[in-house]
C-alpha positions in Angstrom: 26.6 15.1 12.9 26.4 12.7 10.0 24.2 10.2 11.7 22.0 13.1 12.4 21.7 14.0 8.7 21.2 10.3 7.7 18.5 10.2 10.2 17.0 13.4 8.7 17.3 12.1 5.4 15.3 8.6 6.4 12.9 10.1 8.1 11.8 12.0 5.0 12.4 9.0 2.6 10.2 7.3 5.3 7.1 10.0 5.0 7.6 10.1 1.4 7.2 6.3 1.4 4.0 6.0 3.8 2.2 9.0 1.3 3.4 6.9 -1.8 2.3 3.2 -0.2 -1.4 4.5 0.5 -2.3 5.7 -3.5 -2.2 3.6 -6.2 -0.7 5.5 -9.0 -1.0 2.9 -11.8 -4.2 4.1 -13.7 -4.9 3.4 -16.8 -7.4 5.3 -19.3 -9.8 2.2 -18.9 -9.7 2.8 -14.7 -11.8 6.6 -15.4 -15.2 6.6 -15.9 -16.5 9.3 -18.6 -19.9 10.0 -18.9 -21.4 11.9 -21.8 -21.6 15.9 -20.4 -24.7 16.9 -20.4 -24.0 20.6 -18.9 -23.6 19.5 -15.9 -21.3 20.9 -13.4 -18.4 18.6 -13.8 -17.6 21.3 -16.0 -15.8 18.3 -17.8 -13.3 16.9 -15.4 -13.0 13.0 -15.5 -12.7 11.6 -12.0 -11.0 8.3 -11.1 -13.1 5.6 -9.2 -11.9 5.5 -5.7 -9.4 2.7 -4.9 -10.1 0.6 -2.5 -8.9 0.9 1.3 -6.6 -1.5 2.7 -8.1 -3.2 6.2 -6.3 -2.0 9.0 -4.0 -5.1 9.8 -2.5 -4.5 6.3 -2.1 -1.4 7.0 -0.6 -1.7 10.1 2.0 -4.6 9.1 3.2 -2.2 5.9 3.9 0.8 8.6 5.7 -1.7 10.6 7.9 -3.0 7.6 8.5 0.5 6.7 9.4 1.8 10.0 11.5 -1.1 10.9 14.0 -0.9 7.9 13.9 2.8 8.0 15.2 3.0 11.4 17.1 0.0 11.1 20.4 0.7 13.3 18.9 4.3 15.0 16.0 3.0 16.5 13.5 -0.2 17.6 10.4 0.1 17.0 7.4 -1.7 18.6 3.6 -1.4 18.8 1.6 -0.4 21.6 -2.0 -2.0 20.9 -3.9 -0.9 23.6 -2.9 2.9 23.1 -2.3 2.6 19.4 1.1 4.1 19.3 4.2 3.4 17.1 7.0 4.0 19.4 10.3 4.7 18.7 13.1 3.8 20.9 16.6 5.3 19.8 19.4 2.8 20.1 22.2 4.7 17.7 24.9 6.1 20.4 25.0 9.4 18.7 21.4 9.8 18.6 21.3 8.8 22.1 24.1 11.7 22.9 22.5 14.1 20.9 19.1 13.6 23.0 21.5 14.4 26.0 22.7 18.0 24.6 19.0 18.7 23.5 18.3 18.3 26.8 20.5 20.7 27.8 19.6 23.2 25.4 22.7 23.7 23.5 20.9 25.5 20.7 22.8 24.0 17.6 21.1 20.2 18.7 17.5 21.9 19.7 17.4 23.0 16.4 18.3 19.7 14.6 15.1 18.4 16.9 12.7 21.0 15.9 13.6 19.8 12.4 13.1 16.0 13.2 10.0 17.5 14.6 8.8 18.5 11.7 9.6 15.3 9.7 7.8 13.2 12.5 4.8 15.2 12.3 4.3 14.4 8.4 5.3 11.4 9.5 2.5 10.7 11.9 0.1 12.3 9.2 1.3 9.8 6.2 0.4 7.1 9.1 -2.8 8.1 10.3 -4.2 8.4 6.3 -3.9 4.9 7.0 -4.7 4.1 10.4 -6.6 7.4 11.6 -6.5 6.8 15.4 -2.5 5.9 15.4 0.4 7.6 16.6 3.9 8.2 16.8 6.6 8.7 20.1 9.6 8.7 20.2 10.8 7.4 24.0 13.9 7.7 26.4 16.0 5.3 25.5 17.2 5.3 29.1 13.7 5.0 30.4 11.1 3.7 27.5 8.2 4.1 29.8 9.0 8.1 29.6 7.6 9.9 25.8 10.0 12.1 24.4 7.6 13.5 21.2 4.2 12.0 21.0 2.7 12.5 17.4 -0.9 12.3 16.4 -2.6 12.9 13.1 0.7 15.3 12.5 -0.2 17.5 15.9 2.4 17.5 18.7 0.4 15.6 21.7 3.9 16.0 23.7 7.4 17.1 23.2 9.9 17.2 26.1 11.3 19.9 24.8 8.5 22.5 25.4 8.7 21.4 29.5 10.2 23.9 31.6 
């Protein structure tokens, strides 16, 4: 149970982190451009100059950093290149288990995976602000050709769950 509430809790520092890496919050009064209002219908507001976007290699090594020490000891992660996909491949014993019992539909561990759900689908939104066509899976550890949850653009592609 406490490995499940760790993961939980890294999974959200992990979306909270991809959100925070893709703005740069350190503006300063000389970064906003004000322009004399003429009545126009800016109605006043000052608007910041658009940062720049990182290139996608960047983009794609900071998700990779991120995603590697946030999972560090509950899961590898690797990239698929030709389908774009950052896969997850649980390693942590009692992660492992619990994908067992959620299997089985024991409803105390189905709900624990419709809350990682949830957390992987913001997730797979705070990656695809950065790399739009990307996505996320989670895959049997038992059989890593086999997609557990599939994630894009925070939309459920695939979750082994909803099979009947």
């Amino acid at each position: 149970m406490f490995k499940r509430i760790v993961l939980f809790i890294l999974i959200s520092m992990l979306c909270g982190m991809l959100v925070g890496c893709g703005i740069n919050n350190d503006t300063s009064p000389a970064d906003y451009v004000v322009e004399p209002d003429n009545g126009a219908s800016h109605n006043g507001a000052v608007e910041p100059e658009p940062q720049p976007e990182m290139d996608k290699e960047t983009s794609h090594i900071m998700i990779m950093n991120i995603l590697t020490n946030s999972f560090d000891g509950i899961g590898k992660i690797t990239y698929n290149e030709e389908y774009e996909v950052y896969l997850i491949e649980p390693t942590d014993p009692a992660f492992i288990e619990s994908m067992i019992y959620i299997s089985e539909g024991l409803p105390a561990y189905v709900a624990e995976w419709e809350s990682l759900v949830s957390n992987m689908q913001g997730l797979s939104s705070s990656i695809s602000d950065l790399i739009p066509e990307a996505s996320v899976a989670i895959v049997n550890p038992a059989n890593p050709e086999n997609i557990l949850l599939h994630i894009w653009q925070g939309i459920v592609i695939y979750d082994f769950t909803d099979d009947e």
